[in-house]
MILOSE-75774 format. One record per residue: residue in one letter; x, y, z of N, C-alpha, C, O in turn. Coordinates in nm, 4 decimals, always signed. Layout:
REM residues N
("A",(X,Y,Z),(X,Y,Z),(X,Y,Z),(X,Y,Z))
...
***
This chain:
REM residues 50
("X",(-6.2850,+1.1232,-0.8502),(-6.1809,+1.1705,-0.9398),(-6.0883,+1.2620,-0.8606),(-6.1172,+1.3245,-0.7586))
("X",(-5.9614,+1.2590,-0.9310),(-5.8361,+1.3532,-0.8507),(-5.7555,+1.4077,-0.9160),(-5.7316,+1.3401,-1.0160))
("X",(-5.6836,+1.5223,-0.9110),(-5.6472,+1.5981,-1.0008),(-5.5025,+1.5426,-0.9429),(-5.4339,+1.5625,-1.0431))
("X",(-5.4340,+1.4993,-0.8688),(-5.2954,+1.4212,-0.8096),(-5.3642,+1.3093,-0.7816),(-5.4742,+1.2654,-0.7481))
("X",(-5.2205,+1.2730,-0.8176),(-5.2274,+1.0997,-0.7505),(-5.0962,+1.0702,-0.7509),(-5.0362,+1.1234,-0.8444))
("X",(-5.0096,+0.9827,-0.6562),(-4.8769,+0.9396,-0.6343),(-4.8415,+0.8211,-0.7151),(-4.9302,+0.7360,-0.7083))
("X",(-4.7337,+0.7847,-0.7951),(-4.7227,+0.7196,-0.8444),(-4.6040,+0.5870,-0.6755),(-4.5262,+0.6289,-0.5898))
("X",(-4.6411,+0.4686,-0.6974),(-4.5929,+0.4412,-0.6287),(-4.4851,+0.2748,-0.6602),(-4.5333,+0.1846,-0.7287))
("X",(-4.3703,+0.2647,-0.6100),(-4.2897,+0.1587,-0.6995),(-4.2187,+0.0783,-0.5387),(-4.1298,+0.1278,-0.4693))
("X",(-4.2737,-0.0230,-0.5194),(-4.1990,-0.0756,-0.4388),(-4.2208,-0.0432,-0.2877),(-4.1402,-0.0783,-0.2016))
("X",(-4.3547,+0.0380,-0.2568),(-4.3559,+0.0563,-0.1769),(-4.3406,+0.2161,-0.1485),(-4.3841,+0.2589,-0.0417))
("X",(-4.2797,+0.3056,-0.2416),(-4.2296,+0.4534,-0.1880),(-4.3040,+0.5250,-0.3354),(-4.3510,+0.5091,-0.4480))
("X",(-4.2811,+0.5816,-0.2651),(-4.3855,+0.7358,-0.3874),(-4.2554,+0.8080,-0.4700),(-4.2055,+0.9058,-0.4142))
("X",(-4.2257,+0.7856,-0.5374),(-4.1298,+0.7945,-0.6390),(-4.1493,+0.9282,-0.7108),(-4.0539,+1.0036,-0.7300))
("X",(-4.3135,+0.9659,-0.7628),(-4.3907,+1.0782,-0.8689),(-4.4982,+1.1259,-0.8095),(-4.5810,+1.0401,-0.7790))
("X",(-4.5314,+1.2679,-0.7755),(-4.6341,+1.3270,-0.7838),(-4.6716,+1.3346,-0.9121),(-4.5904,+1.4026,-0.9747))
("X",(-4.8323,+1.2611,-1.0338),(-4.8766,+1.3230,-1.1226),(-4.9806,+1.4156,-1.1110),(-5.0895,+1.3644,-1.0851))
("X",(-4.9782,+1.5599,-1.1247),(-5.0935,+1.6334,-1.1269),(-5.1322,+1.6687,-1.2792),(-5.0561,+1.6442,-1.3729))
("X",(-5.2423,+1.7211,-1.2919),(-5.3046,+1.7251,-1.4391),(-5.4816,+1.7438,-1.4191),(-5.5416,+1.7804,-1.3180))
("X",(-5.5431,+1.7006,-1.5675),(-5.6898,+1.7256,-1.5346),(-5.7607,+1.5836,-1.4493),(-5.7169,+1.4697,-1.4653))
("X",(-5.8720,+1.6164,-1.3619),(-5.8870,+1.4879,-1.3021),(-5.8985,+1.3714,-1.3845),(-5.9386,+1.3603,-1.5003))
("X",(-5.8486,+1.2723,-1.2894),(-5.8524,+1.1315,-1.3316),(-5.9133,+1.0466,-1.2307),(-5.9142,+1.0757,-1.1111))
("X",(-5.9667,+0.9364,-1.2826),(-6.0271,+0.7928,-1.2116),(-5.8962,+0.7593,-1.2195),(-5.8163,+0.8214,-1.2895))
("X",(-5.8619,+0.6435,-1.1369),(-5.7599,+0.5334,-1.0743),(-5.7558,+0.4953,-1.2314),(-5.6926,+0.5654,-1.3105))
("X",(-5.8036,+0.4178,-1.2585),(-5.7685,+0.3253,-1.3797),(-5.6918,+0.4440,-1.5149),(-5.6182,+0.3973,-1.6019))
("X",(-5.7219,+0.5773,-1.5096),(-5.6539,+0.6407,-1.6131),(-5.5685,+0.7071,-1.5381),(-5.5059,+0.7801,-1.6151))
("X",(-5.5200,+0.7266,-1.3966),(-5.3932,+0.7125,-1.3272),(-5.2719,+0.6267,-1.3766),(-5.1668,+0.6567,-1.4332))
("X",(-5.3414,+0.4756,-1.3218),(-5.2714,+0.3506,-1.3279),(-5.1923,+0.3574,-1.4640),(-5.0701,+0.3448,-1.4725))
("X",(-5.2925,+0.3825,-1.5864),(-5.2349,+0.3436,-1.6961),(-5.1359,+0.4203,-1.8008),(-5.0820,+0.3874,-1.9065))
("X",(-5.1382,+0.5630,-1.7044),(-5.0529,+0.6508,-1.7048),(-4.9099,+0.5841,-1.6445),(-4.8236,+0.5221,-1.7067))
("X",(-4.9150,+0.6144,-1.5203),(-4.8294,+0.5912,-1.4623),(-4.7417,+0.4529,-1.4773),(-4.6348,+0.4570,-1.4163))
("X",(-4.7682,+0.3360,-1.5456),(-4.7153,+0.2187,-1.5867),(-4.6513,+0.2504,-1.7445),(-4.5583,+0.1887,-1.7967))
("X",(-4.7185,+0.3494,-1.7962),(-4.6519,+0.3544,-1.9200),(-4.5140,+0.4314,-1.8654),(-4.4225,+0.4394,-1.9474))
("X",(-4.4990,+0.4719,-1.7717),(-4.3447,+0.5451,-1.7430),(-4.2918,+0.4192,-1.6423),(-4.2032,+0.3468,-1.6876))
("X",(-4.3383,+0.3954,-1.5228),(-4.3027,+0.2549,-1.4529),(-4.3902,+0.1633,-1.4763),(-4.5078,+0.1769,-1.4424))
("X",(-4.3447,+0.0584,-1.5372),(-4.4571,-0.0641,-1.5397),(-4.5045,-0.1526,-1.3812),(-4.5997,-0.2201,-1.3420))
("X",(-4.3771,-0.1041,-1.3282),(-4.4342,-0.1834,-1.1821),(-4.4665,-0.1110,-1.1081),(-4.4156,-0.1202,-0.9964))
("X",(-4.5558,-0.0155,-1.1310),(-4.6027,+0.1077,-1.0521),(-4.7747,+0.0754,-1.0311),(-4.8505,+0.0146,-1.1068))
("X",(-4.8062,+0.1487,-0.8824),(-4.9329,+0.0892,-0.8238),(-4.9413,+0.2637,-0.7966),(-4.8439,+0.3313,-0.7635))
("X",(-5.0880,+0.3197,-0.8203),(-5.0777,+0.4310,-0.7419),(-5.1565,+0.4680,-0.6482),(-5.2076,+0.3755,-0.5850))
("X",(-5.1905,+0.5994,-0.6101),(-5.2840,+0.6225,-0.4852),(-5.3422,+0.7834,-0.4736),(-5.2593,+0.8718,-0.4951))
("X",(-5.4676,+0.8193,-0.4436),(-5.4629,+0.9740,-0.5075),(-5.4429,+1.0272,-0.3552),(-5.4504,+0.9773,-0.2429))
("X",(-5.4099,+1.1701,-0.4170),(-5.3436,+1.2840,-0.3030),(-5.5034,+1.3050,-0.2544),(-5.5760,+1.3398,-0.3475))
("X",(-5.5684,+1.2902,-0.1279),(-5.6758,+1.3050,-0.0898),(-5.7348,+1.4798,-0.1221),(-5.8453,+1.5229,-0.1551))
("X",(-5.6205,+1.5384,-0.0980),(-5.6758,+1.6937,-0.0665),(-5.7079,+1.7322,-0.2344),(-5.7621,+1.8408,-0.2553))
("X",(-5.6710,+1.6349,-0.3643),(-5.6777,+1.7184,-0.4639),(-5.8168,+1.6613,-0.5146),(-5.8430,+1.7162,-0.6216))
("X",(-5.9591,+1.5319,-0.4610),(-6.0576,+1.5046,-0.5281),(-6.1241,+1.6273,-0.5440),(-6.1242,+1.7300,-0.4761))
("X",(-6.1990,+1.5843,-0.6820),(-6.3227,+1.6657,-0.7263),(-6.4108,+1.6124,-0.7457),(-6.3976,+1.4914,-0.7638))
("X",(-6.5272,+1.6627,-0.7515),(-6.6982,+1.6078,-0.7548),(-6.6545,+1.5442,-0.9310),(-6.5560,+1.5581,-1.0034))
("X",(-6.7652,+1.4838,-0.9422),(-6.7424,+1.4718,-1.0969),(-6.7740,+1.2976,-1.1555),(-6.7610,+1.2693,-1.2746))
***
């Protein structure tokens, strides 16, 4: 889990989202409800145990 993760569109990081941690899949489904063609990736330095 990661408290950031980059939202990413085309190749370029468009959004830092920070917030309470998230798994990828409640990233993703964040981040598509604002870009639908958005893929993301987490900020390494922000995981937490969990």
């Amino acid at each position: 889990m990661y408290r950031s993760w980059y939202a990413i569109v085309n190749g370029k990081r468009i959004a830092t989202m920070v917030g309470e941690p998230k798994r990828r899949e409640e990233a993703l489904d964040f981040a598509r409800f604002h870009w639908p063609e958005a893929d993301v990736e987490p900020n390494e330095l922000s995981r937490v145990d969990g």
